[in-house]
RORO-301398 format. One record per residue (C-alpha): residue number from 1; residue in one letter; x, y, z. Coordinates in steps of 0.5 Angstrom, whole numbers. Example, Ala and Ser with C-alpha at 12.3 -4.5 7.8 and 13.67 -1.06 7.14 Angstrom:
+-----+---------+-------+-------+-------+
! num ! residuo !  east ! north !    up !
+-----+---------+-------+-------+-------+
!   1 !       a !    25 !    -9 !    16 !
!   2 !       s !    27 !    -2 !    14 !
+-----+---------+-------+-------+-------+
This chain:
+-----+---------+-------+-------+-------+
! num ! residuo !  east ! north !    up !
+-----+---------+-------+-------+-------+
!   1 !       x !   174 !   114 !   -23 !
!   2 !       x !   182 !   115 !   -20 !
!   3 !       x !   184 !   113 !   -13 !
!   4 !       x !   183 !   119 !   -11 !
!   5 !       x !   175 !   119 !   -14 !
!   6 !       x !   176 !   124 !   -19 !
!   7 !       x !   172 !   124 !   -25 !
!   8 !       x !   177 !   123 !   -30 !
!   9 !       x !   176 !   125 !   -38 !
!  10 !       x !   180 !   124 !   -44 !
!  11 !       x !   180 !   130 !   -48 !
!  12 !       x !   183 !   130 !   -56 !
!  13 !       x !   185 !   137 !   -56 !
!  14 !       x !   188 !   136 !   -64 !
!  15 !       x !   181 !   135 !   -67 !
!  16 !       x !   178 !   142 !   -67 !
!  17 !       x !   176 !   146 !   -73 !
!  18 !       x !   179 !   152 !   -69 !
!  19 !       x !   185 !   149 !   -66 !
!  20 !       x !   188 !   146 !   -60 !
!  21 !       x !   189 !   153 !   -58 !
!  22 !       x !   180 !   154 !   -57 !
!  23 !       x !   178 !   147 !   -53 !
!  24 !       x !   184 !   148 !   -49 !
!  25 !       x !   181 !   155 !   -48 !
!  26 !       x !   175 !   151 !   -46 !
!  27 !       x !   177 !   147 !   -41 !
!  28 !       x !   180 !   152 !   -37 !
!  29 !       x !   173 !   155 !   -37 !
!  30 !       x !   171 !   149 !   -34 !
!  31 !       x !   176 !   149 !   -29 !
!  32 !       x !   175 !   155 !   -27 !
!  33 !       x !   168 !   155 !   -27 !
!  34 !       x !   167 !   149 !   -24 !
!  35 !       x !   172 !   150 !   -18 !
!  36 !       x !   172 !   144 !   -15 !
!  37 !       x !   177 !   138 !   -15 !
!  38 !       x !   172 !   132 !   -17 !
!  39 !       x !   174 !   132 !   -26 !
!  40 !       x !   181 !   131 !   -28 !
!  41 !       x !   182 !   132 !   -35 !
!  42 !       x !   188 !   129 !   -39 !
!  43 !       x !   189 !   133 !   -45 !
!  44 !       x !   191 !   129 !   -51 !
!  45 !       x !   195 !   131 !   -57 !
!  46 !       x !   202 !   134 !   -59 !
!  47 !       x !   206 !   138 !   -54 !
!  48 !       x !   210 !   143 !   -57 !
!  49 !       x !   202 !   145 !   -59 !
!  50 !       x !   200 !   144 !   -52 !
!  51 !       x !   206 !   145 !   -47 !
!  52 !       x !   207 !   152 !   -49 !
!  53 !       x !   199 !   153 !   -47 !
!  54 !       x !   199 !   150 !   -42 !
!  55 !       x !   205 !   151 !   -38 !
!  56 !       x !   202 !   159 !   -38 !
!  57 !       x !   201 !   163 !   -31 !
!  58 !       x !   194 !   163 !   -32 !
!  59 !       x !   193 !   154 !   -32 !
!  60 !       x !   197 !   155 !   -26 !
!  61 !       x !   192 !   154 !   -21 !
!  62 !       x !   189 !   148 !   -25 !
!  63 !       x !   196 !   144 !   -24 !
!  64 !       x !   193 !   137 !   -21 !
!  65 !       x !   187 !   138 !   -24 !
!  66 !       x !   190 !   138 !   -31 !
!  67 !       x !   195 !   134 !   -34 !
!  68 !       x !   198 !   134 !   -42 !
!  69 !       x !   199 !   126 !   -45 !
!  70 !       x !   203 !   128 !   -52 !
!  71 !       x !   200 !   123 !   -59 !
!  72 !       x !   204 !   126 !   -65 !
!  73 !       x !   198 !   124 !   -70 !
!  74 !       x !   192 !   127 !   -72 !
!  75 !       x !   186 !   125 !   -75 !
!  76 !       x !   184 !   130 !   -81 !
!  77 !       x !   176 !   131 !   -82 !
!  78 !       x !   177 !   128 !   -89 !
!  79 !       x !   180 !   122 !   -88 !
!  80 !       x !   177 !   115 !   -88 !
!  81 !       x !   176 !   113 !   -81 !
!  82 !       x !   178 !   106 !   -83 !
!  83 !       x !   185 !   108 !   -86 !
!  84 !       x !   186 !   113 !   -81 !
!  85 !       x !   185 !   109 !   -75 !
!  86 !       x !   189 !   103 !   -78 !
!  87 !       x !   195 !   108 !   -79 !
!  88 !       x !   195 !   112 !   -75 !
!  89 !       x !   196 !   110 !   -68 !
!  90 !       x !   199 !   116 !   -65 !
!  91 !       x !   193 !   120 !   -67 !
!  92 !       x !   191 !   124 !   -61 !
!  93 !       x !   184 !   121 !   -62 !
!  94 !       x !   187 !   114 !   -62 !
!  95 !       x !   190 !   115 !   -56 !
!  96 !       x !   185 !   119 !   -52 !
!  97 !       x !   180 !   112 !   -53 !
!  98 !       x !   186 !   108 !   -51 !
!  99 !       x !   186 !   111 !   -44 !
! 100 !       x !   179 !   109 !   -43 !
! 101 !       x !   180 !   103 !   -46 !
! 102 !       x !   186 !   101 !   -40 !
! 103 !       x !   182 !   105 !   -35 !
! 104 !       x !   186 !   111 !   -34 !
! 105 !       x !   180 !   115 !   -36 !
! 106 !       x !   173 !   115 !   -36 !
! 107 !       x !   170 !   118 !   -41 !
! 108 !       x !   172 !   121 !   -48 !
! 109 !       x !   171 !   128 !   -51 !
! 110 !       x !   172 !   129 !   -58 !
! 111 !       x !   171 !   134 !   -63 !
! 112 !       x !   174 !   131 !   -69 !
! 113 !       x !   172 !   126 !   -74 !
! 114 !       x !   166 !   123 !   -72 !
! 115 !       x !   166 !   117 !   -77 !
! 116 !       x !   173 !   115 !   -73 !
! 117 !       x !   171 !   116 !   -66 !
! 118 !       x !   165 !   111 !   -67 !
! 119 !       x !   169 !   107 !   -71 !
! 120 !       x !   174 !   107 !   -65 !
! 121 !       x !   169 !   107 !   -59 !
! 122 !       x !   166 !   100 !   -63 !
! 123 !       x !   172 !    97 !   -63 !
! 124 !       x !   177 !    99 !   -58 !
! 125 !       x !   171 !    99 !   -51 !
! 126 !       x !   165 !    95 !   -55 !
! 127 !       x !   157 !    96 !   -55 !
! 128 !       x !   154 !    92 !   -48 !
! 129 !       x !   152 !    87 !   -47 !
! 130 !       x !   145 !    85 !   -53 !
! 131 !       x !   147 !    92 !   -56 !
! 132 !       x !   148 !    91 !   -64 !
! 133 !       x !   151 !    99 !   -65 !
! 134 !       x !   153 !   104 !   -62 !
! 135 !       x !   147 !   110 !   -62 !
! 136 !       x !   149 !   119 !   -63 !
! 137 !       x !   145 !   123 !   -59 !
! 138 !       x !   144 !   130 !   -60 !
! 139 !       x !   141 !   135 !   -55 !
! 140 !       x !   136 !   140 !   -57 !
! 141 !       x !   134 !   146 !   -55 !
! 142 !       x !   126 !   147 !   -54 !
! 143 !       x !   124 !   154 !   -51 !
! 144 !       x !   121 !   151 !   -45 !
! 145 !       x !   125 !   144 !   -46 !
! 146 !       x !   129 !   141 !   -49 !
! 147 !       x !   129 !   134 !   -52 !
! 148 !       x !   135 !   128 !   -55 !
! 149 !       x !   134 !   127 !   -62 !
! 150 !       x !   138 !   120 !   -63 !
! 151 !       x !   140 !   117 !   -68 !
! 152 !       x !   143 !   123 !   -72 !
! 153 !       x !   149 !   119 !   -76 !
! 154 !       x !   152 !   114 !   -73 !
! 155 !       x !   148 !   108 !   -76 !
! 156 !       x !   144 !   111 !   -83 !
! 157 !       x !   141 !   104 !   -85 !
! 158 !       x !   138 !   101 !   -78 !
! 159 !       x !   135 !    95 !   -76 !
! 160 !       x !   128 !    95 !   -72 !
! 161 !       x !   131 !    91 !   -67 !
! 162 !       x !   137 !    96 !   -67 !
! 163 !       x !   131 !   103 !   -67 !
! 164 !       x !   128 !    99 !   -61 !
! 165 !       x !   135 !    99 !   -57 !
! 166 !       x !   136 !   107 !   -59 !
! 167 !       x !   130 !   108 !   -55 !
! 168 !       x !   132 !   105 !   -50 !
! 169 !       x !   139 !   108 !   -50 !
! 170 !       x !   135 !   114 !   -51 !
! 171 !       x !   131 !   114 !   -44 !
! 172 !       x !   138 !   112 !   -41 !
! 173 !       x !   141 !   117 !   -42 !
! 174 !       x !   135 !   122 !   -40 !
! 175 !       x !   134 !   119 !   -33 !
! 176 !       x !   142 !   119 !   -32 !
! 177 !       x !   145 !   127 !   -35 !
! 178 !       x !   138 !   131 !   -36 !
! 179 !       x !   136 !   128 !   -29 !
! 180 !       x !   128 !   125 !   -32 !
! 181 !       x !   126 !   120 !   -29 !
! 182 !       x !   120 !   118 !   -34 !
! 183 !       x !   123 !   120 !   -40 !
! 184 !       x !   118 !   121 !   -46 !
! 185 !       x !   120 !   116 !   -52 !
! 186 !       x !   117 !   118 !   -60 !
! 187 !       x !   118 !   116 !   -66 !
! 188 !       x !   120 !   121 !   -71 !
! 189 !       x !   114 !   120 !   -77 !
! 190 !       x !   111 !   123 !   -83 !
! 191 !       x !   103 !   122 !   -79 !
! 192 !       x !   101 !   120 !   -72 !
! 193 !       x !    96 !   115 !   -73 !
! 194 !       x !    97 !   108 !   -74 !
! 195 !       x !   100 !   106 !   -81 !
! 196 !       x !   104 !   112 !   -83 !
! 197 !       x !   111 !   111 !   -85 !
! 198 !       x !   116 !   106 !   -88 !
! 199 !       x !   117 !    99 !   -86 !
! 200 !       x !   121 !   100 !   -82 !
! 201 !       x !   118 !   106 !   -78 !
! 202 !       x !   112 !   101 !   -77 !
! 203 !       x !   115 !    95 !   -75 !
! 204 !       x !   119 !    99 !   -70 !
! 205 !       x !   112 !   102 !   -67 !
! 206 !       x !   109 !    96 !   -66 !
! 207 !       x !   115 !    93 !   -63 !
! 208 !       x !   116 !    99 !   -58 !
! 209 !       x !   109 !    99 !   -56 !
! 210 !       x !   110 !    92 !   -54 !
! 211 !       x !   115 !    95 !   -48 !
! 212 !       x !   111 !    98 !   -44 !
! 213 !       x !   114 !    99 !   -37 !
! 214 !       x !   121 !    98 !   -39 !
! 215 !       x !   120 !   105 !   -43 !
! 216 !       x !   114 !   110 !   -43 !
! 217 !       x !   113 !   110 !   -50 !
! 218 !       x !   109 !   115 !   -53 !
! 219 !       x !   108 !   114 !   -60 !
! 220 !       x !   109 !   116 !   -66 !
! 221 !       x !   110 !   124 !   -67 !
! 222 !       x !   111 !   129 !   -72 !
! 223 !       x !   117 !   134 !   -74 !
! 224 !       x !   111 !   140 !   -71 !
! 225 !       x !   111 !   137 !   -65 !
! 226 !       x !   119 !   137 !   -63 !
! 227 !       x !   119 !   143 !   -60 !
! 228 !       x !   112 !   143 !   -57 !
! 229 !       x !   115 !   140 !   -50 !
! 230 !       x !   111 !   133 !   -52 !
! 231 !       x !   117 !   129 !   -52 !
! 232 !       x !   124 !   128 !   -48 !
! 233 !       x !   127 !   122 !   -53 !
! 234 !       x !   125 !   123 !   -61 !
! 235 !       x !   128 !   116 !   -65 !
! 236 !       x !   129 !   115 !   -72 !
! 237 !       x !   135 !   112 !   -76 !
! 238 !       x !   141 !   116 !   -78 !
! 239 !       x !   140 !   118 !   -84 !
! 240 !       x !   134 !   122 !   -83 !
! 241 !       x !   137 !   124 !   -75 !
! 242 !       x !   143 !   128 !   -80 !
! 243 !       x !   139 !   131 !   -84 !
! 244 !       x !   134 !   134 !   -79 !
! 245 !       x !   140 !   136 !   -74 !
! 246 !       x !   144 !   140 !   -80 !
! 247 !       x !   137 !   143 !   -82 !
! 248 !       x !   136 !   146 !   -75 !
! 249 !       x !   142 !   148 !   -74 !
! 250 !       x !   143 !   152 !   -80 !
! 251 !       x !   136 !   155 !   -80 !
! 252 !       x !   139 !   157 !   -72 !
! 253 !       x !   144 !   160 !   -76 !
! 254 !       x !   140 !   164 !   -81 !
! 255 !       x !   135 !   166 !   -77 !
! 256 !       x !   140 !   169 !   -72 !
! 257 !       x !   143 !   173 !   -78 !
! 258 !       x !   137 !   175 !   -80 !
! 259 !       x !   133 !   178 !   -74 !
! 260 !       x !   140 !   182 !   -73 !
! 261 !       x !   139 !   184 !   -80 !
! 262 !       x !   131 !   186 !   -79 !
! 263 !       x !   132 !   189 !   -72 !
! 264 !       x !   138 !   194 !   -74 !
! 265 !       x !   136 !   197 !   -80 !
! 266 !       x !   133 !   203 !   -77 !
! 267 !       x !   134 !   207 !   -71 !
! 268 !       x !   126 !   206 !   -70 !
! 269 !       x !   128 !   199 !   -68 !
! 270 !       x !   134 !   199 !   -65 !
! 271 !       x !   131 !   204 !   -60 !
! 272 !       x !   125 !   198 !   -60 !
! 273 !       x !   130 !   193 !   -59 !
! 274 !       x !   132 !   197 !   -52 !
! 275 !       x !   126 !   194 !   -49 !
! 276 !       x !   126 !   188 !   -52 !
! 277 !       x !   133 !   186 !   -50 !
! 278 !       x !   132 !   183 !   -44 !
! 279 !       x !   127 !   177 !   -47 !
! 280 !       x !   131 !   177 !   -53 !
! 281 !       x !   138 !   176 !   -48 !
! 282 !       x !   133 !   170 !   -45 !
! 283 !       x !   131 !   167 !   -52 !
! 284 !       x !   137 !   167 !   -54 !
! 285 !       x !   140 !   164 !   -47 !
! 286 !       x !   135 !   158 !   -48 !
! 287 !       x !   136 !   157 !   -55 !
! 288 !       x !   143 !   157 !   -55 !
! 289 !       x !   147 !   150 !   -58 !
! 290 !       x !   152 !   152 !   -54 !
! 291 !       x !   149 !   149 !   -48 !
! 292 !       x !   149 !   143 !   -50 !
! 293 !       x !   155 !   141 !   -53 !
! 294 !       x !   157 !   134 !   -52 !
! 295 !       x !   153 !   129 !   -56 !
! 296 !       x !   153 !   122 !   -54 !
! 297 !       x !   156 !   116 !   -57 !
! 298 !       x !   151 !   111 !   -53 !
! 299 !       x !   151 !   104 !   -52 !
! 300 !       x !   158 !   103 !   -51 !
! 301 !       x !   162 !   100 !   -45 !
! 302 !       x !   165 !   107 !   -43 !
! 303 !       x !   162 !   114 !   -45 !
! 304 !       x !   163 !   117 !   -51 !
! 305 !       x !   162 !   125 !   -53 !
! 306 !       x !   163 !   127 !   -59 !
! 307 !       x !   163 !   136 !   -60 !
! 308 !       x !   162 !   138 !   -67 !
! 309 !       x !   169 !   141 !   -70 !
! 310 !       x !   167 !   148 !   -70 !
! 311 !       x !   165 !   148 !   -63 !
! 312 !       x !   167 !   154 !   -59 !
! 313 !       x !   171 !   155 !   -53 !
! 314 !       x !   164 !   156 !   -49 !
! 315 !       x !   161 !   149 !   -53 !
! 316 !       x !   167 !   146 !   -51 !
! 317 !       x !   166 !   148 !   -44 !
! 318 !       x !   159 !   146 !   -43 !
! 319 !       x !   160 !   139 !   -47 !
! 320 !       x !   165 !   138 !   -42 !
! 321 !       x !   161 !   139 !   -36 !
! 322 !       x !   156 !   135 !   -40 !
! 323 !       x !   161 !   128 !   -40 !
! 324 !       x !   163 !   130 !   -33 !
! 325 !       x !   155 !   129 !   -30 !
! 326 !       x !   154 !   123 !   -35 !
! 327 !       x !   161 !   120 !   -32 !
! 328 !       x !   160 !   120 !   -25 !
! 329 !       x !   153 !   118 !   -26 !
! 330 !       x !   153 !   113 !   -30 !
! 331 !       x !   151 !   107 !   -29 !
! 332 !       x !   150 !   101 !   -34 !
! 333 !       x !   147 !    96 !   -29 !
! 334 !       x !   140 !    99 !   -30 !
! 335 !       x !   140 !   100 !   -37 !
! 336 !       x !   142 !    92 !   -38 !
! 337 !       x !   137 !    90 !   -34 !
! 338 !       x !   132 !    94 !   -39 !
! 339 !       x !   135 !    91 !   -45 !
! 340 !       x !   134 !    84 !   -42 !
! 341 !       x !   127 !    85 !   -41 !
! 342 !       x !   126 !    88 !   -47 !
! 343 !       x !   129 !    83 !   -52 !
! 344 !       x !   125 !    77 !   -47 !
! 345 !       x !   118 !    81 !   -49 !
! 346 !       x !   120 !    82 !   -56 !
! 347 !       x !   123 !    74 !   -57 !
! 348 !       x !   117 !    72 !   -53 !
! 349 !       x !   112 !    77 !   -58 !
! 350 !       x !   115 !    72 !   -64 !
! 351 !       x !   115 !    66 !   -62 !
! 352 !       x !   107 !    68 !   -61 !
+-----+---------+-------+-------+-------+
């Protein structure tokens, strides 16, 4: 926070799919919405992009909340991570973790190269203390919850040790943005009882089970059983947390596209849909990604938020609100405190 302790994020303005124009659109949402003085935002990226944005009457009440920081560079969605950010130094992504990294900021948000932000957030503001990798969480809807789905892609091939730690990262981030104080921890399987799954999800099992008090474990859980409201954490490697995340979202996607198409192809059930329109409205409302924005890179120094290329100015302004909550609350103490103990039990467990 800034002397005046105002929550100040780091925003790469440059990494849309849409343009610069739509997450500036986002963050004056935000700003409008939230009405308040305690998050300043510096948005990062080419002026001659953003001034002219910027500088309209409409942001002119947001002056000393809003300010433009120019990076001439930007990271392309194709682009290897490593030559990118090797190379690219004026990138706007660079820039923005530079400026948690000196302390200007407190938090990143970016909609850009997800491999780049990770590898930037790795090396630049490094993991905690014990931690060997950062982890990608992802906030997903249920009809009467939601729960965070992590890894989904920041680390395909992980360890046991590095599973047990996401699951600590997972339950951090529980207790500190989505205000649970008990946060419910599964791991993702093919079956519930005991010997199901690969190696790697057994060994992890046995070892999480050993850490009661330091997380609520719950144990094994189902793809079914995501939605059920049965857990508030759900662990599993990068590679299957990709796969299912993208396998949601594009079910969302063509399920919405076929029940508009189902419910509009006669006048009979446009009518219908008279009466139904307001639980459709509240479905919808509690099912909407949008809500939900920011996913966090967990596990560094300082918080980073990664908003998928194509969000939307309402996923922009939702995932800044996000990174604005995590910010302020963020405390690293309590988390580092779990992590010892849970490396003390487990270095204990195999020495027995």
């Amino acid at each position: 926070m800034d002397a005046a302790g105002q929550v100040v994020l780091a925003i790469d303005v440059m990494g849309s799919d849409r343009g610069a124009g739509e997450v500036l659109e986002g963050i004056y949402r935000f700003l409008r919405r939230s009405r308040c003085d305690s998050v300043r935002i510096v948005a990062i990226g080419d002026r001659k992009v953003l001034d002219p944005i910027v500088n309209a009457r409409r942001f002119a009440q947001f002056r000393s909340l809003l300010t433009v920081f120019h990076a001439g560079e930007t990271i392309g969605m194709e682009e290897s991570p490593t030559k990118a950010i090797r190379h690219k130094k004026d990138a706007s992504m660079v820039r923005a973790v530079e400026l948690v990294q000196r302390g200007d900021a407190d938090a990143v948000l970016s909609c850009g190269n997800t491999g780049a932000l990770v590898a930037l957030g790795t090396i630049r503001l490094r993991p905690m203390a014990h931690l060997e990798r950062p982890a990608l969480g992802a906030v997903i809807p249920a009809l009467e919850s939601r729960f965070v789905l992590l890894d989904v892609g920041a680390n395909p091939t992980p360890t046991v040790r590095q599973m047990v730690q996401n699951a600590l990262l997972g339950s951090h981030y529980c207790r500190t943005a989505m205000g649970l104080q008990s946060p419910r921890v599964g791991l993702l399987s093919i079956g519930t009882e005991e010997g199901k799954g690969n190696e790697l999800v057994q060994e992890t099992h046995e070892k999480l089970k050993k850490l009661d008090g330091i997380i609520r474990y719950v144990g094994l859980v189902e793809g079914f059983q995501l939605f059920s409201g049965d857990v508030d954490v759900v662990i599993c490697d990068g590679f299957v947390g990709n796969v299912l995340l993208k396998a949601m979202e594009g079910l969302a996607s063509h399920l919405k596209t076929y029940l508009k198409k189902e419910l509009l192809k006669n006048v009979f059930r446009i009518f219908g849909c008279l009466f139904l329109s307001g639980a459709i409205r509240n479905i919808g409302g509690k099912l909407n990604p949008k809500r939900y924005g920011g996913a966090p890179l967990l596990g560094l120094t300082k918080p980073v938020f990664k908003a998928h290329g194509s969000s939307d100015r309402e996923a922009i302004e939702h995932a800044i609100t996000i990174a604005a909550r995590f910010a302020r609350g963020e405390s690293s103490q309590q988390l580092e405190r779990d992590i010892a103990r849970a490396e003390e039990v487990l270095a204990r467990l195999e020495k027995i």
